[in-house]
C-alpha positions in Angstrom: -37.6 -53.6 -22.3 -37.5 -50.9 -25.3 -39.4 -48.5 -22.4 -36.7 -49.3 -19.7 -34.3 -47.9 -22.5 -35.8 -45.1 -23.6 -36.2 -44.3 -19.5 -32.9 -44.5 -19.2 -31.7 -42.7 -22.1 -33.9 -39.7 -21.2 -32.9 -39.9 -17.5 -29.1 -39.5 -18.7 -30.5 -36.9 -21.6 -31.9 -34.5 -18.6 -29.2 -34.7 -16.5 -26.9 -33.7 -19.1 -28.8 -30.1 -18.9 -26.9 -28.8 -15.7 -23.4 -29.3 -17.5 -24.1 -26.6 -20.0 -25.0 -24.0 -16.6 -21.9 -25.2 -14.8 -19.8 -24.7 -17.9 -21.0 -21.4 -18.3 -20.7 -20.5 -14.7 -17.3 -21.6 -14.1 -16.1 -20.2 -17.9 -17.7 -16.4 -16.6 -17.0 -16.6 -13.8 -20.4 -15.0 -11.9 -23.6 -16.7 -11.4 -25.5 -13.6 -10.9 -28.4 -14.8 -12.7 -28.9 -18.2 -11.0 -30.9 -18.9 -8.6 -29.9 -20.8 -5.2 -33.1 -22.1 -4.1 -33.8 -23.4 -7.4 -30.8 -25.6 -7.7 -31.0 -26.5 -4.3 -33.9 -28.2 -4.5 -32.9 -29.6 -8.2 -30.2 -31.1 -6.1 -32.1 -32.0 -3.2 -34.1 -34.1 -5.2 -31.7 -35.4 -7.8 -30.0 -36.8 -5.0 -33.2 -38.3 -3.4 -33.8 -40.0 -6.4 -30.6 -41.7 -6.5 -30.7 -42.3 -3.0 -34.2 -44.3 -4.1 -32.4 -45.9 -7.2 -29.9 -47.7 -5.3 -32.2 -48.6 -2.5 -34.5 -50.1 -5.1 -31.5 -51.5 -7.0 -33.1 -49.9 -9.8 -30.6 -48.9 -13.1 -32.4 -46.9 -15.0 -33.1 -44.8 -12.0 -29.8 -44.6 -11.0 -27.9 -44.4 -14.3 -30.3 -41.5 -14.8 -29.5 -39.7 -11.5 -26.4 -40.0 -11.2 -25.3 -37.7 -13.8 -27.9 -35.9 -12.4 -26.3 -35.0 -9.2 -22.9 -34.5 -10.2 -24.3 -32.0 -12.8 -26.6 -30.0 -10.3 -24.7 -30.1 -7.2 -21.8 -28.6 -9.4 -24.1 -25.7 -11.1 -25.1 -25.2 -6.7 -21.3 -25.3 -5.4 -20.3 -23.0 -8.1 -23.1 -20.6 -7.7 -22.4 -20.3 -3.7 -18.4 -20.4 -4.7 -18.7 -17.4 -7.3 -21.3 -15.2 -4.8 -19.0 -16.2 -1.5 -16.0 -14.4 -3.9 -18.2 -11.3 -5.1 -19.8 -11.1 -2.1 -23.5 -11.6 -3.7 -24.4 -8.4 -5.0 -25.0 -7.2 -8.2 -22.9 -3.8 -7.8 -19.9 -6.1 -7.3 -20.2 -8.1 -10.2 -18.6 -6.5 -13.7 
C-alpha cells in the first residue's frame, strides 16, 4: 500500500515538470529552444500510458498520467503555436 502511494505521488511529482516549460513558453512567448520531436514523443507516450491506466483500471497509473498529458501536450501545442506565428526560424525570433 505505502508503494502504491509513493507511485502515485511520484507519477503526479513528474508530470508536474512540463508546467514549469509551458509556463515559460507561453510567458516568452518563443519556444526556440524546445524541441518538437522530444515532446512529441513525451506526449505520445504520456498519453499511451493513460490510455493503459484506464484500460487496466489502474489509479496510480492514471492519477499519474493524467497530469502528465495535459502538461506535455500543452508544452507541444504551444511550441508548434509560437513557431507557426514566427515562422520557425531563429532570424525571426527577438
Amino acid at each position: 500500500m505505502i508503494l502504491q502511494w509513493l507511485a502515485t505521488a511520484t507519477g503526479i511529482l513528474m508530470s508536474l515538470g512540463y508546467y514549469p516549460q509551458a509556463w515559460k513558453i507561453f510567458r516568452q512567448k518563443s519556444a526556440r529552444d524546445i524541441s518538437i520531436p522530444t515532446f512529441a514523443i513525451f506526449s505520445f507516450g504520456t498519453l499511451s500510458w493513460l490510455c493503459y491506466g484506464l484500460y487496466e483500471h489502474d489509479w496510480t497509473i492514471i492519477l499519474g498520467f493524467v497530469l502528465g498529458v495535459i502538461g506535455s501536450w500543452t508544452v507541444l501545442a504551444l511550441t508548434l503555436w509560437y513557431r507557426r506565428d514566427r515562422g520557425g526560424s531563429p532570424e525571426a525570433l527577438p
